[in-house]
ZAMARGU-4260 file (C-alpha; in steps of 0.2 Angstrom, whole numbers, plus 5000, padded with zeros to 4 digits):
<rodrens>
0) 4774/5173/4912 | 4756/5169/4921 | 4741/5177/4919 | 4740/5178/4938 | 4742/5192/4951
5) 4750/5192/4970 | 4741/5204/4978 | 4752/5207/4994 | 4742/5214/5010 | 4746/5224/5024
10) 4742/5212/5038 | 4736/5225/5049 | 4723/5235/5041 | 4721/5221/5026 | 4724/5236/5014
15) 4730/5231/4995 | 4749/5236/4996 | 4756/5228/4978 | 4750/5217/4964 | 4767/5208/4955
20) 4765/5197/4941 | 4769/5178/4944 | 4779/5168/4934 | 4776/5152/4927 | 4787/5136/4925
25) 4794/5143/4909 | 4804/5156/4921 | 4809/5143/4931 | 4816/5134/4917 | 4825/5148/4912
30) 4831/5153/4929 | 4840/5135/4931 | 4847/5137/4914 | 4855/5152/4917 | 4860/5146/4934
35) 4868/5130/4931 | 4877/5140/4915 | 4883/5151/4927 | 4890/5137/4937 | 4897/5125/4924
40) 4908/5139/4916 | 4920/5143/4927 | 4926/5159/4917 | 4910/5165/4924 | 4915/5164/4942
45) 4917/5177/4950 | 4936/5181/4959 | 4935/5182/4979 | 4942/5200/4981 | 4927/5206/4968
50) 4912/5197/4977 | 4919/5206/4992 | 4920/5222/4986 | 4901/5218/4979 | 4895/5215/4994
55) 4903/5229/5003 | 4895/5239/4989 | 4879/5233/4996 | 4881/5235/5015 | 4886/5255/5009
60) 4869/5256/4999 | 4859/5247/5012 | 4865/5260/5026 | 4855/5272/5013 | 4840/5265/5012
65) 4837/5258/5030 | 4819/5268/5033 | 4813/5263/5016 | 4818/5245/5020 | 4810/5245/5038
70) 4793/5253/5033 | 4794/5240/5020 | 4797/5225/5028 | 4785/5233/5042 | 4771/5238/5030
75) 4770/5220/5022 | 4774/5206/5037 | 4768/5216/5049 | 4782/5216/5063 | 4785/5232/5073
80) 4795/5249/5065 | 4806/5247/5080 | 4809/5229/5078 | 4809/5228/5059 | 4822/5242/5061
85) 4834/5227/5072 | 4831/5214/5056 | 4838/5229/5044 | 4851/5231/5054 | 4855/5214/5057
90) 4852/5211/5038 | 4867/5224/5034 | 4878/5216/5046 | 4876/5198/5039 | 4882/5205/5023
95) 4898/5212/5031 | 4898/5193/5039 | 4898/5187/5023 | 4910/5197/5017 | 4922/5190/5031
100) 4919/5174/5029 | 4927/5171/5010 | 4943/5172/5016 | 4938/5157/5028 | 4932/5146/5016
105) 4950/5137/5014 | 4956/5119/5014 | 4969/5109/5025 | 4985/5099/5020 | 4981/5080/5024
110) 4998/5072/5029 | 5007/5060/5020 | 5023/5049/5022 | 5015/5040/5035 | 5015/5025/5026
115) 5028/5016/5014 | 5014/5018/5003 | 5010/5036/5004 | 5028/5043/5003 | 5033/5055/4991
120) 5017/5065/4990 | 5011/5081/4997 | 4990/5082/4998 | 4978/5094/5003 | 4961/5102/5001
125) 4952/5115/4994 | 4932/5119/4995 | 4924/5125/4980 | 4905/5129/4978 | 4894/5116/4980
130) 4883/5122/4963 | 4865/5129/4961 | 4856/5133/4977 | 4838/5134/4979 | 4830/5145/4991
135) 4814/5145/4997 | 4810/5159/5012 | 4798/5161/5026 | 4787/5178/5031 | 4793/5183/5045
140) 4810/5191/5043 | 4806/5197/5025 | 4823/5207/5023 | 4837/5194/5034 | 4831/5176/5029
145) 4835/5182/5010 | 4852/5187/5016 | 4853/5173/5025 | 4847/5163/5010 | 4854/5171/4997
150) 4873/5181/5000 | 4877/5167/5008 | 4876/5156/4993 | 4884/5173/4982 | 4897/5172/4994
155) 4901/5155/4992 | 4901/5154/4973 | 4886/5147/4969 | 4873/5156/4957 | 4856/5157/4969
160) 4838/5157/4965 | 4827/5163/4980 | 4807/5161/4980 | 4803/5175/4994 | 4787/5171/5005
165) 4771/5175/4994 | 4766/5185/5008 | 4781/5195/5009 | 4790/5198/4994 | 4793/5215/4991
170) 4807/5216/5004 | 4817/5206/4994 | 4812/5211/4979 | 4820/5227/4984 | 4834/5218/4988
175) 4837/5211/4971 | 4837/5230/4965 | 4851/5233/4976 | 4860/5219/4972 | 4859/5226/4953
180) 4863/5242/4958 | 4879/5235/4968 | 4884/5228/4952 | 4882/5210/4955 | 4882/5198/4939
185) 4865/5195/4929 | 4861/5177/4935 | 4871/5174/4950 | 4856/5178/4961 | 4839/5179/4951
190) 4821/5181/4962 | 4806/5172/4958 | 4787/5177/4960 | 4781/5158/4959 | 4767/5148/4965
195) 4769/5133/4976 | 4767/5120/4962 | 4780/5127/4952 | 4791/5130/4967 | 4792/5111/4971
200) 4799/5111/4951 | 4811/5122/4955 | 4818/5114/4971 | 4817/5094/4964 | 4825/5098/4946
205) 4842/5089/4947 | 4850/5106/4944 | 4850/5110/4962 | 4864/5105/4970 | 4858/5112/4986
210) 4841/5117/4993 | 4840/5131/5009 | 4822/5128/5016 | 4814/5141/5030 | 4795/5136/5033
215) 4783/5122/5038 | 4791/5104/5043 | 4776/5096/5034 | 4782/5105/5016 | 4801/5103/5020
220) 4799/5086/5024 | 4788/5083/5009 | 4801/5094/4998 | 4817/5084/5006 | 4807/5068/5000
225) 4807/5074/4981 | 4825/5079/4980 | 4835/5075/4964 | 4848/5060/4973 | 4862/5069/4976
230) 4857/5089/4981 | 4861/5092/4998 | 4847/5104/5010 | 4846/5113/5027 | 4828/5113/5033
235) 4824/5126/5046 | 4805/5121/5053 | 4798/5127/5069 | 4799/5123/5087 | 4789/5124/5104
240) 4807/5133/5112 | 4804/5126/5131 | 4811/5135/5146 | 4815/5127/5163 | 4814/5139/5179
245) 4823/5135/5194 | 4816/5143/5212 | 4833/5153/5212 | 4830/5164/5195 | 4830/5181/5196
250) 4814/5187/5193 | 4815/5205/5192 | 4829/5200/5177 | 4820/5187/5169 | 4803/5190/5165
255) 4807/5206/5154 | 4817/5191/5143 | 4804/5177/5144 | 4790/5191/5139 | 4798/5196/5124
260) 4804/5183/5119 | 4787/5175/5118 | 4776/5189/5113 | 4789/5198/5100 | 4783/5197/5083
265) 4768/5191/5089 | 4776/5174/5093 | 4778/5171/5073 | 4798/5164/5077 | 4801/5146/5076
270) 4810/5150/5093 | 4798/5161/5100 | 4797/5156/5121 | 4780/5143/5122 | 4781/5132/5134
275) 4788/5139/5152 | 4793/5125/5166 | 4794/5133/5181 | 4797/5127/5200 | 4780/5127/5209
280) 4785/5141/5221 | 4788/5154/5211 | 4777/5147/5195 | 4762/5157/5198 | 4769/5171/5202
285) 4781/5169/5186 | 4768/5167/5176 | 4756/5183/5183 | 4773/5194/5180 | 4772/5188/5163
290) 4756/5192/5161 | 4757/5208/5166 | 4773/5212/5156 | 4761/5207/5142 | 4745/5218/5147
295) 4758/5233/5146 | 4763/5233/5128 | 4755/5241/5114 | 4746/5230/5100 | 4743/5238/5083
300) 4749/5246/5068 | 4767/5239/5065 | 4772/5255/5057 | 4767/5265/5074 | 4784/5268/5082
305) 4774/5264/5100 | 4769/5246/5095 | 4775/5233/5102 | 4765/5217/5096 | 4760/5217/5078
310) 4747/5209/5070 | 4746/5189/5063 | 4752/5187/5044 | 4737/5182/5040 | 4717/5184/5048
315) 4713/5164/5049 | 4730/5161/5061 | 4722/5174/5073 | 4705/5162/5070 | 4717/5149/5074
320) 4724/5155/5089 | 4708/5160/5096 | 4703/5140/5094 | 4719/5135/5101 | 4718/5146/5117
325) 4700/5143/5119 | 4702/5123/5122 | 4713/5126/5132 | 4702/5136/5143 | 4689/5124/5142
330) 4699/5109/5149 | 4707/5120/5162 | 4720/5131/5158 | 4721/5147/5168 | 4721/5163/5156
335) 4731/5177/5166 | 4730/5188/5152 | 4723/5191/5135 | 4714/5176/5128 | 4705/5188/5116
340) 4705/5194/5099 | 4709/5212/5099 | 4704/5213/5080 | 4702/5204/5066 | 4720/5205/5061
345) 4728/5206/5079 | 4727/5196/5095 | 4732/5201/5111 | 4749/5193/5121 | 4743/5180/5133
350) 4748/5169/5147 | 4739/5150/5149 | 4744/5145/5168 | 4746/5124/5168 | 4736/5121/5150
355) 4735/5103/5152 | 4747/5091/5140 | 4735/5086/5130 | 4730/5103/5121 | 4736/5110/5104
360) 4745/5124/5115 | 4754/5109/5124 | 4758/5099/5110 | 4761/5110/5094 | 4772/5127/5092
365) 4760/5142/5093 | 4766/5153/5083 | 4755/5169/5090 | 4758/5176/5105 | 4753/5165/5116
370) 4765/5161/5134 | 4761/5141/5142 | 4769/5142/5161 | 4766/5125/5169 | 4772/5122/5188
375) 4782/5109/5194 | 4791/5100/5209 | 4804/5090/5200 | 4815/5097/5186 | 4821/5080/5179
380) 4802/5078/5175 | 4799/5097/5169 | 4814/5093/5157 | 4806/5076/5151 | 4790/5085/5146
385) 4799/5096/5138 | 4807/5085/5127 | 4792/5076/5126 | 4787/5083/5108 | 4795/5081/5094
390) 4802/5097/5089 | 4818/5104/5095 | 4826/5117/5091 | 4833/5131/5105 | 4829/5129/5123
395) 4834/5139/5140 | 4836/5138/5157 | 4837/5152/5170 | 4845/5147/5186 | 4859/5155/5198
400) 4867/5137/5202 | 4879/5134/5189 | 4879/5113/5191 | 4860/5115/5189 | 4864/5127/5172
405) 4876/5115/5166 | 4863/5098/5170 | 4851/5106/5162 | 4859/5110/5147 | 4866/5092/5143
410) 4847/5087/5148 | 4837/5097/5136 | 4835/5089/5119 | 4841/5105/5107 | 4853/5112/5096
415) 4855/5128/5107 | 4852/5131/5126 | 4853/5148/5135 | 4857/5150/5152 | 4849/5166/5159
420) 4843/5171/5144 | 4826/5170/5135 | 4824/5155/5118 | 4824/5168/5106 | 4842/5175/5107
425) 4849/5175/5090 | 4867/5183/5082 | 4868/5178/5063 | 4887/5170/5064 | 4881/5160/5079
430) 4875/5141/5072 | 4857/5141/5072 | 4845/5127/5065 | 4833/5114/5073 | 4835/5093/5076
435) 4824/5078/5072 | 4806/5086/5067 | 4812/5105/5069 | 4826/5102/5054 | 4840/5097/5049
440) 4858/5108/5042 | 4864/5122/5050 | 4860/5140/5049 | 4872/5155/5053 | 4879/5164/5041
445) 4897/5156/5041 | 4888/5139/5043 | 4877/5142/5028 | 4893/5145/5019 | 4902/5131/5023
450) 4888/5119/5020 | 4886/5128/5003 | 4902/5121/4998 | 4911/5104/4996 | 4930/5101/5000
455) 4940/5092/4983 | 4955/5083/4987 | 4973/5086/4977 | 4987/5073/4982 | 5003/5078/4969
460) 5016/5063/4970 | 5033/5068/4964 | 5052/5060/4969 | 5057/5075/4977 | 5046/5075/4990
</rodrens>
């Protein structure tokens, strides 16, 4: 163990909530050892029907703790009571997925005969884990991403070590205590409190067979580059989660969407709505209904059952934000709403009418709560700008013409497209991950699963086949 202390911050008020004890490399040493033991031995392994009745364990004593949990993850990343309350739901549910999903981890049989040389054989697969996973988690869902990262890889069979955001570890931390109290195995999934540096050891040993990333494409990228040859990664960065708008939307339906999808959590989602496309006879309009959407919700303490826009994770990305909207403003971008600091820690939900391209607003994902509308006349250009940048990850379109919907979709350079619905829209057994700078892999629970396995091949030849 370190001489160092985490101190964890309430990213609202700033006040000290916890100081935890880092480890040093020696725990990540022994972490792997235990880990890879655990793997190598398959006594160890533990049978399907008891990692379900585990992990139905958990779901029961989850559903006891869920205030404790939402104040927690609340209280230390800064997301609303009401929506940190969704994420504990969501969290409980994904177990129960989870749980579901080990019977579905099976094989095919792979026919033979078909050839003079492949008669008297019978073949099929099976999956088996795919070995150590490595897990390295982002801020802003403190309580699901550790499901997401962690039970999948217990589901699957592999023993998991998970490194929680340094700014938000106490919601899993109090996870691991109920995975202990559920009765899971000492080892199969072990928590560490590590510092970047020691992290990277973790993730490039040639242990892991596997590495789940949530964060930063500029550290996944680099991590994915220092990978032991063989361990396999899903990388989930950010995006800038464009919207196209045709002149037949429904307004009255869409913009309540559209402004919570780009102001919830304070924008801090890697699909949050940014960058909003709309036809120039409704854009303005759009956009002001937005902004007033935006005007109306309460910014502040995310454990006031009121609020509705939290705080930043951290003071200097509310400094950044500030810079970012400010260029924007300067080289010509309309602010219909906010545009302002509301505190040191918060910043209020704004709307930029036609920020030109060439702006960090225009050109890099946000994340702060911050809504881009630009106008246009011709879609097939509105989606070419919004493939323009390199990220993509989950885009939308709201129209009432289904040709249009359907166009649009096969146009738009993403992994997911909503049609009448706002970027953000997420369900945890639905595939969800980003393409060329925004990731690679799948996430989704039954996705994560899958890719944390590996199918093995048994062809039995016999003369009485």
């Amino acid at each position: 163990m370190s001489n160092q202390k985490l101190k964890i911050f309430n990213p609202y008020n700033q006040s000290l909530i916890k100081e935890i004890p880092m480890l040093g490399k020696d725990a990540v040493q022994t972490a792997l050892e235990k880990a890879q033991e655990l793997f190598l031995d398959r006594a160890q392994w533990i049978p399907s029907h008891k990692k379900i009745e585990i992990l139905e364990k958990v779901q029961e004593i989850m559903k006891g703790k869920i205030e404790e949990l939402t104040k927690t993850a609340a209280e230390e990343g800064g997301k609303p009571y009401q929506d940190s309350k969704v994420e504990v739901l969501r969290a409980i549910n994904g177990v129960k997925i989870a749980a579901e999903e080990i019977g579905k981890l099976n094989g095919e049989q792979i026919p033979m005969g078909l050839t003079q040389a492949s008669v008297n054989r019978i073949a099929f697969t099976t999956r088996e884990p795919i070995g150590v996973v490595a897990s390295i988690s982002a801020f802003n869902h403190p309580l699901n991403l550790i499901i997401h990262q962690t039970v999948t890889a217990f589901a699957a069979g592999c023993p998991v070590i998970v490194k929680p955001a340094s700014t938000t570890p106490l919601s899993c931390m109090a996870f691991m205590d109920i995975l202990q109290e559920a009765g899971v195995p000492e080892g199969w999934v072990q928590c560490l409190i590590i510092d970047n540096e020691a992290a990277e050891k973790l993730v490039t040993d040639k242990r892991v067979n596997y590495l789940s990333f949530i964060g930063s494409a500029k550290i996944g990228w680099y991590l994915k580059s220092k990978l032991a040859p063989g361990t396999r990664c899903a990388l989930e960065h950010g995006g800038a989660a464009p919207v196209i708008v045709e002149p037949d939307a429904n307004i009255n339906d869409m913009i309540p969407a559209l402004a919570k999808g780009g102001f919830y959590h304070a924008g801090q989602v890697c699909v949050s709505v940014q960058k909003v496309f709309v036809h120039d006879s409704i854009a303005r309009e759009v956009a002001e209904k937005i902004a007033e959407a935006g005007n109306k919700m309460v910014v502040g303490d995310p454990l006031d059952e009121k609020t509705e826009v939290g705080p930043l994770i951290l003071p200097k990305e509310v400094d950044r934000v500030e810079e970012w909207v400010n260029e924007a403003k300067t080289k010509g971008g309309k602010i219909l709403s906010g545009g302002k600091r509301i505190s040191d820690t918060c910043y209020a939900p704004t709307v930029i009418f036609n920020p030109p391209q060439d702006v960090k607003v225009s050109k890099e994902e946000i994340f702060g709560p911050v809504v881009c509308v630009y106008s246009y006349n011709d879609r097939l250009e509105a989606i070419e700008q919004a493939n323009a940048l390199d990220y993509h990850f989950q885009a939308a379109v709201f129209t009432q013409d289904i040709d249009i919907a359907l166009d649009t979709v096969q146009r738009l350079n993403a992994t997911a497209v909503m049609v009448n619905d706002h970027t953000a829209f997420r369900v945890d057994w639905m595939p969800f991950g980003g393409r060329d700078a925004s990731g690679e892999g799948l996430g989704g629970i039954p996705y994560s699963m899958h890719e944390m396995t590996r199918e093995k091949l048994m062809v039995i030849k016999s003369k009485l086949l």
